[in-house]
N, C-alpha and C positions, 0 to 999 in steps of 0.2 A: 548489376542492379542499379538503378537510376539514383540521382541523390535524393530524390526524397522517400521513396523507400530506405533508401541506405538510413536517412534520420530516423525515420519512423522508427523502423527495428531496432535501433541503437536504444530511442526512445520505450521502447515498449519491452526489451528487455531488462532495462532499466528497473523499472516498476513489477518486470513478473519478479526477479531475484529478490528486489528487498521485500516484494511482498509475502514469497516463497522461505525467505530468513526468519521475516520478524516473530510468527506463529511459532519457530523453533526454539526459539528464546525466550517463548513463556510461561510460566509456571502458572495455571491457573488456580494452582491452592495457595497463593500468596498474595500480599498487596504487592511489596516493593518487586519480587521479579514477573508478576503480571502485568503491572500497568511502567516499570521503572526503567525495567534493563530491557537489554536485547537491540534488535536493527531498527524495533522504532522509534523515532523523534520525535512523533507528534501525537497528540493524546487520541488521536485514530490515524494511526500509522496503518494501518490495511487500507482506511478508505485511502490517504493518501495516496499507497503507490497502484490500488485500483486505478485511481484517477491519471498516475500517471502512464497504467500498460493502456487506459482506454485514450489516451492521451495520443500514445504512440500507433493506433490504429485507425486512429482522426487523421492525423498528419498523412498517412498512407493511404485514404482514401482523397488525398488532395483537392478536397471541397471544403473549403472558407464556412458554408453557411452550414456544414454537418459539423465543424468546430463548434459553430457558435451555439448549435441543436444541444449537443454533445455537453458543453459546459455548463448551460439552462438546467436541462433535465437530471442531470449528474448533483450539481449544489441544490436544485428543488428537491432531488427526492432526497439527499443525503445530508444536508445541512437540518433539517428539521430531526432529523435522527441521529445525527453525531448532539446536538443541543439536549434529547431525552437522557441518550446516555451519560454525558457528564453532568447532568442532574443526575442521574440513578446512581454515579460511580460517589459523587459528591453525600447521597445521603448514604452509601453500604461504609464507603472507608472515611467520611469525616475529615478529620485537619489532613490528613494522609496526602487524601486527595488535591484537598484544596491547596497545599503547599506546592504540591506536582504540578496543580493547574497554574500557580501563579508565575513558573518557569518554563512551561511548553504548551506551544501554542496548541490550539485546536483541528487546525488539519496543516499550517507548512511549518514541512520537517523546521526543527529546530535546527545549527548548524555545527552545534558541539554539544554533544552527550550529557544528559541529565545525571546526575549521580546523586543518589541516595543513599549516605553515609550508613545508614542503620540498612541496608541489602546489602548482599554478595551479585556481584554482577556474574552469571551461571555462565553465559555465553552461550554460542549456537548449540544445539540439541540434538543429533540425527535421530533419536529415537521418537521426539517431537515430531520433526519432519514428516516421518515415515504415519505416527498414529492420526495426525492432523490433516494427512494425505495433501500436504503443500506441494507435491511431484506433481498432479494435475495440472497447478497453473503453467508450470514449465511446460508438461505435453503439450497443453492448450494450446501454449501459443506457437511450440512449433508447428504445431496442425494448422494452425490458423495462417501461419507465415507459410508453409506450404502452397497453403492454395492463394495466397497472395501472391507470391512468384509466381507460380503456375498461370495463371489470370493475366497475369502483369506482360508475358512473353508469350504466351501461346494461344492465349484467346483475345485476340487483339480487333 
């Protein structure tokens, strides 16, 4: 595999695992282990490592201006909507929230773990896993790195 594939995928699984993690580790009947604990660090830890498996499939198309397409289109659509929803998380959970907000940023990972004294940090979930159906992004992207290789060496 060439080295920029070799990054890409490094990159790109990167982003399917913690994206694949963090949905395990939430409790959507809670504040503190919905929005508090688990693999994300950033108060949209999904777009986060969205951003960084599409991140890792930029790289591996090795065109500069479908990076640049890539980053555009990605914070246009997705910055206007991460902005609704910490307004909507801001008026459902109040100082909750706003306390969360004032320690983790908006989309990059923080770089050491939020804690929220009044939660139990529950940890990974496989029963999450499995109901949230997070297995997908992993197929996904071996399917997808499939026919990357495959492309890469045999239809040259």
């Amino acid at each position: 595999m060439d080295s920029a594939l070799a990054c890409a995928a490094r990159v790109s699984l990167c982003g399917t695992l913690r994206h694949a993690c963090a949905p395990a580790s939430i409790d959507t009947n809670h504040w503190g282990r919905r929005f508090t604990a688990g693999a994300g660090a950033a108060r949209v830890g999904l777009r986060t490592y969205s951003f960084i498996l599409g991140l890792g499939f930029t790289i591996a198309s090795g065109r500069w201006p479908l990076a640049l397409l890539f980053i555009a289109l990605f914070f246009g659509i997705y910055f206007p909507v991460m902005r609704v929803e910490a307004a909507t998380l801001a008026e459902l959970f109040d100082e909750h929230y706003r306390r969360y907000s004032r320690e983790v940023p908006l989309f990059l990972p923080r770089l050491t773990p939020y804690r929220d004294q009044s939660v139990s940090d529950r940890g990974f979930d496989a029963s999450l896993y499995v109901r949230y159906r997070e297995y997908r992004a992993v197929l996904g992207l071996l399917i997808a790195w499939v026919v990357l290789v495959f492309k890469s060496y045999y239809l040259k």
